[in-house]
KOLSE-233229 format. One record per residue (C-alpha): residue number from 0; x, y, z; residue in three letters. Coordinates in nm, 4 decimals. Each point is the difference from the previous one (the first is absolute). Layout:
<atoms>
+-----+----------+----------+----------+------+
! seq !        X !        Y !        Z ! type !
+-----+----------+----------+----------+------+
! NUM !        X !        Y !        Z !  ALA !
...
+-----+----------+----------+----------+------+
</atoms>
This chain:
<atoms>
+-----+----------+----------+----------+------+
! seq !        X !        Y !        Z ! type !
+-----+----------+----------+----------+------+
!   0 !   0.0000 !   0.0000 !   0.0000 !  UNK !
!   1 !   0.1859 !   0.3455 !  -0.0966 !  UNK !
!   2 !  -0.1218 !   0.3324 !   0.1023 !  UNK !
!   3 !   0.0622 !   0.3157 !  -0.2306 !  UNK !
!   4 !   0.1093 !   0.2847 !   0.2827 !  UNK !
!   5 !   0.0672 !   0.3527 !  -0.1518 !  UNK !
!   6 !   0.1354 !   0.2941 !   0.1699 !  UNK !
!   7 !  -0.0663 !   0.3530 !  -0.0678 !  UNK !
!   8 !   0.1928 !   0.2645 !   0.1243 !  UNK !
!   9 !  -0.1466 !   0.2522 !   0.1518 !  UNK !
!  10 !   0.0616 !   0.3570 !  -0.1900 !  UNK !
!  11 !   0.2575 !   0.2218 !   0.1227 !  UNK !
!  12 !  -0.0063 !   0.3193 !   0.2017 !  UNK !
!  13 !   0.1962 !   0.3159 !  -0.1440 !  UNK !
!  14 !   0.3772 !  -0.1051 !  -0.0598 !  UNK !
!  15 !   0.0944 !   0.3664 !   0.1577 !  UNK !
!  16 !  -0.1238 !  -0.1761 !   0.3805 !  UNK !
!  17 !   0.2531 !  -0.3181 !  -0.0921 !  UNK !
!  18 !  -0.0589 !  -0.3463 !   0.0956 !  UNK !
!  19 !  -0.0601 !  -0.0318 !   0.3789 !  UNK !
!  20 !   0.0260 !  -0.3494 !   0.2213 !  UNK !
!  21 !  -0.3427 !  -0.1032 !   0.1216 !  UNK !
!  22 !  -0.1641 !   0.3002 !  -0.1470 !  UNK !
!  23 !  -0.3460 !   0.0517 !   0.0577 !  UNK !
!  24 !  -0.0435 !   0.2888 !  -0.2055 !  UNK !
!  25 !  -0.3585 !   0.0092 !  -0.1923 !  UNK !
!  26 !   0.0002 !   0.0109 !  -0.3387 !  UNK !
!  27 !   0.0760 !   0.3763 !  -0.1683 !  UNK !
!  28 !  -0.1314 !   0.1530 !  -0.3211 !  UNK !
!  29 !   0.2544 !  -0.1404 !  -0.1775 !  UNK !
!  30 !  -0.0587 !  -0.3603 !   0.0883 !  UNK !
!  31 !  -0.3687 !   0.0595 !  -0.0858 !  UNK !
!  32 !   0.0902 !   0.1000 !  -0.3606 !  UNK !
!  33 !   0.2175 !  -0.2964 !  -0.0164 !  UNK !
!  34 !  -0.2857 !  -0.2166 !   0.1345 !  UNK !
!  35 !  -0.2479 !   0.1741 !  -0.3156 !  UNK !
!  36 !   0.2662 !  -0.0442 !  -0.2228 !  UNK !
!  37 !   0.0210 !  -0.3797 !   0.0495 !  UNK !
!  38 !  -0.3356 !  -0.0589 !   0.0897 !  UNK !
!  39 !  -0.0960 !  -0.1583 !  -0.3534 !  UNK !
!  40 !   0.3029 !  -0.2214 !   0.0068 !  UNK !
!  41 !  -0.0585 !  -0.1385 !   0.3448 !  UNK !
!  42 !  -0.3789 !  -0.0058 !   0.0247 !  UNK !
!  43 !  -0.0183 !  -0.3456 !  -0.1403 !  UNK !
!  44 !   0.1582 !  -0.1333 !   0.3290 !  UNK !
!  45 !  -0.3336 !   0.1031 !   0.1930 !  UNK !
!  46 !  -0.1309 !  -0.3441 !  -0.1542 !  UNK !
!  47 !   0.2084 !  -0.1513 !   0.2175 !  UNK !
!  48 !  -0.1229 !  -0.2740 !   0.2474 !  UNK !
!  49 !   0.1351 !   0.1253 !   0.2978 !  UNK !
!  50 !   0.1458 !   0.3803 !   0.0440 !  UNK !
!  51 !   0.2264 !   0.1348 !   0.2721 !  UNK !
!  52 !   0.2110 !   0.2904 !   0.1265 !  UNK !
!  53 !   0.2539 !   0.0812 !   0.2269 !  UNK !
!  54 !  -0.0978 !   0.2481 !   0.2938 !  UNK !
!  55 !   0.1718 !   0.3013 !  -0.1017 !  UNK !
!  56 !  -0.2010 !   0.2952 !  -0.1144 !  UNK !
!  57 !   0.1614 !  -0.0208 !  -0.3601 !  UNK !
!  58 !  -0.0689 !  -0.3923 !  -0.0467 !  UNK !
!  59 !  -0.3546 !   0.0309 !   0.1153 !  UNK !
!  60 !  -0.0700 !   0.3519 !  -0.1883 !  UNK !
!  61 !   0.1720 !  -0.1222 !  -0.3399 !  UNK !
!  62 !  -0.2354 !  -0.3514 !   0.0405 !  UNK !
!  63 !  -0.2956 !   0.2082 !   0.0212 !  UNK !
!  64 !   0.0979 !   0.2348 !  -0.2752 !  UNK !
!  65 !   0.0275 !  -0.3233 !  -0.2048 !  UNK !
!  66 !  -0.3386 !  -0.1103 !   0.0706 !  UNK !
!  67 !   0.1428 !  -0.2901 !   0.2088 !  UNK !
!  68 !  -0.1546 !   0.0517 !   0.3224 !  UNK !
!  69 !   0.2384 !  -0.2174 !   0.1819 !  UNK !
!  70 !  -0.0002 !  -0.1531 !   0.3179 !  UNK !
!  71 !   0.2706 !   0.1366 !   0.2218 !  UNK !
!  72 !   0.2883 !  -0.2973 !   0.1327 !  UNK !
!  73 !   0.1827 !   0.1315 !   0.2319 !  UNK !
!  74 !   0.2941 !  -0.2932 !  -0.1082 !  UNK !
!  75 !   0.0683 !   0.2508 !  -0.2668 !  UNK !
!  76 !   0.0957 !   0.3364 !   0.1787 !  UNK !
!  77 !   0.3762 !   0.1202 !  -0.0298 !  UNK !
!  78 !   0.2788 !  -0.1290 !   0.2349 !  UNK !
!  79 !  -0.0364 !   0.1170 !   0.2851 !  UNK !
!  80 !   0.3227 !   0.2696 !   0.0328 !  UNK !
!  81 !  -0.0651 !   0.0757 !   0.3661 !  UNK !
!  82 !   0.2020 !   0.3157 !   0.0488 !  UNK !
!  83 !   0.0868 !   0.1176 !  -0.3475 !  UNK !
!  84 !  -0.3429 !  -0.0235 !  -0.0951 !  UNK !
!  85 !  -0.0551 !   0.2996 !  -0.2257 !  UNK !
!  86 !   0.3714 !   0.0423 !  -0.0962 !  UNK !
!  87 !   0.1048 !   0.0058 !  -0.2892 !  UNK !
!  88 !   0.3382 !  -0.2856 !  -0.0392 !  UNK !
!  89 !   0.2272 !   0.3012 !  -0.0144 !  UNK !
!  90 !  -0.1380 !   0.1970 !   0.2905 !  UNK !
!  91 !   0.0058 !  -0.3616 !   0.2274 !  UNK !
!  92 !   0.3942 !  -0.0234 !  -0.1635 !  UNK !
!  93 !   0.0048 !   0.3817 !   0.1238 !  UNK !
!  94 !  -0.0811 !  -0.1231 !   0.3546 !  UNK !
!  95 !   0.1562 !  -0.3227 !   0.0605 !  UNK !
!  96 !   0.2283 !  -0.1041 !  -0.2977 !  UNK !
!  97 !   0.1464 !  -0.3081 !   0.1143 !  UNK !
!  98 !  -0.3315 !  -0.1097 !   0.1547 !  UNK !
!  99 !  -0.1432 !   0.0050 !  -0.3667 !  UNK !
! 100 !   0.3036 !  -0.1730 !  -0.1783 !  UNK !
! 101 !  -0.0683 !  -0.2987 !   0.2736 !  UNK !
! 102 !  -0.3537 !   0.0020 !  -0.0827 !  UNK !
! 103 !   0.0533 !   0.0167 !  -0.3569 !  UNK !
! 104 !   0.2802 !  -0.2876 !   0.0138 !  UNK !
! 105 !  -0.1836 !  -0.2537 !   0.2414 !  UNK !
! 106 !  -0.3599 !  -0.1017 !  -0.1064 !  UNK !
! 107 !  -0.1198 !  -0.0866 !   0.3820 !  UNK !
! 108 !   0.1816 !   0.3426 !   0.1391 !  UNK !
! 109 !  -0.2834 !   0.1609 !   0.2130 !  UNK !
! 110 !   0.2008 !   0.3028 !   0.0458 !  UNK !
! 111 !  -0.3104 !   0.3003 !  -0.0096 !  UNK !
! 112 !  -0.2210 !  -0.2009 !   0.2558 !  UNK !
! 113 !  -0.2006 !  -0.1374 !  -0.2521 !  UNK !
! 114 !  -0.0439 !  -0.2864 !  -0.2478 !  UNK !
! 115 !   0.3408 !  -0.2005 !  -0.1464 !  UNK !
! 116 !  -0.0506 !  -0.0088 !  -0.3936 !  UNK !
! 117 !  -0.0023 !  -0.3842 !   0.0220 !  UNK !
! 118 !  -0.3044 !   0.0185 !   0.2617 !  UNK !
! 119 !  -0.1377 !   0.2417 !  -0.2390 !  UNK !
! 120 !   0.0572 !  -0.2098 !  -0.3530 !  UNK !
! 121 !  -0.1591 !  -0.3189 !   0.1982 !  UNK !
! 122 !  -0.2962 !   0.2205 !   0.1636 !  UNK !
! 123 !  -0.1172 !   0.0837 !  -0.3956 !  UNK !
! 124 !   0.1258 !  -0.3329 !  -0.1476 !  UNK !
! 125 !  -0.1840 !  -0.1506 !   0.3215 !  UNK !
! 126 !  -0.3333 !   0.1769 !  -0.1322 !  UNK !
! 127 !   0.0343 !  -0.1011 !  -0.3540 !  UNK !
! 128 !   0.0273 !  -0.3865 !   0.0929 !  UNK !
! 129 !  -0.3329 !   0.0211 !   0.1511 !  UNK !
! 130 !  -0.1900 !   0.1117 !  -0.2784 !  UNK !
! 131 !  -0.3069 !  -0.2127 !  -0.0583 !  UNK !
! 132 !   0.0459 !  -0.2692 !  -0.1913 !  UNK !
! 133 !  -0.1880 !  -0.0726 !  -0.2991 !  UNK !
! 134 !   0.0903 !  -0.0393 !  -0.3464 !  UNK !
! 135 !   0.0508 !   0.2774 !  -0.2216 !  UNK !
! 136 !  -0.0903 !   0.2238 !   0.2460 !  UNK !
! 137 !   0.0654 !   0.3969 !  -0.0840 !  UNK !
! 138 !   0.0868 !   0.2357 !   0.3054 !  UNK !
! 139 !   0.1304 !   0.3519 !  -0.0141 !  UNK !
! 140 !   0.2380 !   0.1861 !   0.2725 !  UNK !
! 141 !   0.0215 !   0.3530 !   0.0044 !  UNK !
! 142 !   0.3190 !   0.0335 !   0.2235 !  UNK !
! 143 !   0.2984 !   0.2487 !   0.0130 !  UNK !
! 144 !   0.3045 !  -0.0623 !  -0.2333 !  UNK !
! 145 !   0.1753 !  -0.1307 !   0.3223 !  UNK !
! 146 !  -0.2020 !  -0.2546 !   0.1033 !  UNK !
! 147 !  -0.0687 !  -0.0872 !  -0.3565 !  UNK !
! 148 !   0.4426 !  -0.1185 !  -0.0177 !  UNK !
! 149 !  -0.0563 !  -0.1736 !   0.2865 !  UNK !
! 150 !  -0.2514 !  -0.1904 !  -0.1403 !  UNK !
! 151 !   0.2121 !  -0.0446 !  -0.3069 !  UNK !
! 152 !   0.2960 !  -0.0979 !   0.2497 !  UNK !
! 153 !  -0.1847 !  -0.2587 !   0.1269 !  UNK !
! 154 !  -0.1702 !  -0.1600 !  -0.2271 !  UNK !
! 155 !   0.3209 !  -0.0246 !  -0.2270 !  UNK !
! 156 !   0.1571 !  -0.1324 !   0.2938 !  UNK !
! 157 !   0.2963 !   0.2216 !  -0.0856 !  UNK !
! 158 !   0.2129 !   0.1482 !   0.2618 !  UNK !
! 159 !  -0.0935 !   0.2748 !   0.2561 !  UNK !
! 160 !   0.2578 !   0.2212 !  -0.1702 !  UNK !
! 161 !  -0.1716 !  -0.0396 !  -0.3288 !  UNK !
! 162 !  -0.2475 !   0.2335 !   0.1622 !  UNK !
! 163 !   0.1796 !   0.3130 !  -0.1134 !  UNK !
! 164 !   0.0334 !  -0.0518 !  -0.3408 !  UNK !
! 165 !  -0.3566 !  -0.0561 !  -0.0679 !  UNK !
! 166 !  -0.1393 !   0.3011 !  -0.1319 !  UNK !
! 167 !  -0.3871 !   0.0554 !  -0.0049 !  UNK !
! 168 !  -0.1258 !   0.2864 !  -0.1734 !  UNK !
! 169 !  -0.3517 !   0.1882 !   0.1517 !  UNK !
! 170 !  -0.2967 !  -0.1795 !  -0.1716 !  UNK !
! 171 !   0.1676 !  -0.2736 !  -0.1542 !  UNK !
! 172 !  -0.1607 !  -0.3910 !  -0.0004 !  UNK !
! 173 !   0.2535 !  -0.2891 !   0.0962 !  UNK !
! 174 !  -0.1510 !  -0.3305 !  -0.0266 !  UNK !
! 175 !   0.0496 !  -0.3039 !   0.1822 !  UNK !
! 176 !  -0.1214 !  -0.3301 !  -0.0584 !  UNK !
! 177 !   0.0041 !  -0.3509 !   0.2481 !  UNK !
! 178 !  -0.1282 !  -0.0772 !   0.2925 !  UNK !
! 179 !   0.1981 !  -0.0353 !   0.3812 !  UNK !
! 180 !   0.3779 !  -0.0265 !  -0.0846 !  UNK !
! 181 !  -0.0098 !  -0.0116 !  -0.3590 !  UNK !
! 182 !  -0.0572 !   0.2904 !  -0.1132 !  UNK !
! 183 !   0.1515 !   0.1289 !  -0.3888 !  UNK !
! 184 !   0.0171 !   0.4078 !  -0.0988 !  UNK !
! 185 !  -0.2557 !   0.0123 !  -0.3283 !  UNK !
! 186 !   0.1366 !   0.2585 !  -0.2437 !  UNK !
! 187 !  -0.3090 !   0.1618 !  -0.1240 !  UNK !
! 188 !  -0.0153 !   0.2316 !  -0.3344 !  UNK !
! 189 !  -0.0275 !   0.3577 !   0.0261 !  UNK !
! 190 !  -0.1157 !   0.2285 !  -0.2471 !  UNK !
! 191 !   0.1925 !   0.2569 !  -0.1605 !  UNK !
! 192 !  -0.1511 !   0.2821 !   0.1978 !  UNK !
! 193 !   0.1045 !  -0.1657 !   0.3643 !  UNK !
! 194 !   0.3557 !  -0.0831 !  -0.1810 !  UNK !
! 195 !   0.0359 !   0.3509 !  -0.0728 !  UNK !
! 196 !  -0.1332 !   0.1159 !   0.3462 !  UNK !
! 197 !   0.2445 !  -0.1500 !   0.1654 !  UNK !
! 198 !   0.2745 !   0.0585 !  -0.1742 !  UNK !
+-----+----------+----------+----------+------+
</atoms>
């Protein structure tokens, strides 16, 4: 029995604010345009069989923009970054530099008080393996870019590290297909707008 699991990304805030850790910022004008923009592309995935998001206001807003109206899993919110939440990586490197080059070198470093990137990888890989199990079943995840690599991480059973060079652009799809532990990535066709969207 496989299951067909595709992530969306959830659009981006304005670049000028910078990526944050754990950011629970709610979705600006510009992620809303992004969100229209895309909407004709992604709509299709509403058919879906079962639709979800992660908790954070941009995953849940970007779902509903979609016409998903997912159910929230809280498996799917960001690590958590305990006291660098809201920093950016340079302004935590600002702080405490060596702390952050032991957290970036050892996967179950705790450093910031919160979550070790291997407790986080297995929290969202944990979620995925108990999706409900029938054949050919289609689910959509609405989910930020981070939690969508660690999804990717795990189900590729790649190395923690390999976390870092995955790079998941806001409102893309990434498909996975399997069932608990066997999981493959499913390289869907984009159009030649998205292409050129993301380029």
């Amino acid at each position: 029995m496989a299951l067909r699991v595709t992530f969306v990304a959830a659009a981006g805030s304005s670049s000028v604010l910078g990526e944050r850790f754990d950011d629970d910022r709610p979705l600006d004008q510009a992620g809303w345009s992004e969100v229209q923009r895309a909407a004709h592309e992604l709509l299709p995935l509403a058919a879906a069989d079962l639709r979800y998001c992660s908790p954070a206001p941009r995953s849940r807003a970007t779902g509903d923009g979609l016409g998903y109206a997912p159910l929230v899993q809280l498996a799917l919110r960001d690590c958590d970054m305990g006291r660098w939440r809201g920093l950016t990586l340079g302004e935590a490197m600002a702080r405490e530099p060596q702390t952050v080059d032991a957290w970036l070198a050892d996967p179950t470093a705790k450093v910031h008080g919160g979550e070790s990137m291997l407790e986080f990888i297995m929290r969202v890989g944990g979620w995925l393996d108990t999706r409900p199990v029938e054949d050919g079943c289609r689910i959509v995840a609405v989910a930020e870019p981070s939690v969508i690599r660690a999804a990717l991480v795990y189900a590729l059973k790649a190395p923690p590290a390999t976390y870092w060079n995955l790079d998941v652009r806001p409102l893309s799809t990434t498909t996975v297909t399997g069932r608990a532990g066997r999981w493959s990535l499913t390289l869907d066709s984009v159009s030649a707008q998205t292409a050129r969207a993301h380029l």
